[in-house]
N, C-alpha and C positions, 0 to 999 in steps of 0.2 A: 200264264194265267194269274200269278202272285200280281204280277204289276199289274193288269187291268183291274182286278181288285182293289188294290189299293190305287189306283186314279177313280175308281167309285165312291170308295170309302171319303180320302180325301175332298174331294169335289163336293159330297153332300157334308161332310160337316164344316165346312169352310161355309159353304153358302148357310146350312143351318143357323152358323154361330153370326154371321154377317146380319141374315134378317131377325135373328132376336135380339141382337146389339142396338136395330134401327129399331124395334118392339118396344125397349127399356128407355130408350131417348127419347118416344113420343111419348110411354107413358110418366116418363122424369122419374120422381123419386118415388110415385107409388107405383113404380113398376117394383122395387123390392118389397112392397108388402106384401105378407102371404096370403091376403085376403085378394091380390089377383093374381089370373093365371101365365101372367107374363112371370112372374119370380119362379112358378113352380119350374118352368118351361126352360128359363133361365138356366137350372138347377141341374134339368135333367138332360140339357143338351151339352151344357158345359161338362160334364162328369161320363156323357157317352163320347166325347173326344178324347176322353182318356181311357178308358175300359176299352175302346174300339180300338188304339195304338195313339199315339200321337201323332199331329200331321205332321211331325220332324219323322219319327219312324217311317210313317208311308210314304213320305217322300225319299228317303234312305233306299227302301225298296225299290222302288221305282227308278230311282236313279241306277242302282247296283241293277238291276233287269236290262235299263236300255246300256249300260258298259257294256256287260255281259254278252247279249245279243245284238246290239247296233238299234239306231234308232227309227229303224223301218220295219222294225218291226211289229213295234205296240201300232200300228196306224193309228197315231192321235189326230182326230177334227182339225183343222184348221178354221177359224175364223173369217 
């Protein structure tokens, strides 16, 4: 159950920090003023990739899970 969790974890703030990256490039440089909510957003998604583990951490875990038990077990999606 650790490593489905952290393939959760992981997966939404990869994609989080990916669409607020393409957020701050459309808004250019007044995406860091505080006066829009692209910086707040910024702030508080970059700082929940670290309080949540880092995606080096969950992917550690994830890895150490499919070692552990082989990797038919997590049934990850394929593409």
């Amino acid at each position: 159950m650790h490593a489905k969790a952290s393939i959760a974890k992981l997966a939404a703030s990869e994609a989080s920090g990916r669409v607020i990256d393409r957020c701050l490039q459309i808004h250019g440089g007044r995406g860091y003023d505080r006066s829009y909510a692209v910086e707040r957003l910024y702030r508080e998604l970059r700082v929940d990739r670290i309080w949540e583990g880092t995606s080096e951490i969950q992917r550690l875990i994830i890895a150490n899970e499919l070692i552990k038990r082989g990797s038919g077990v997590l049934h990850l999606p394929t593409a």
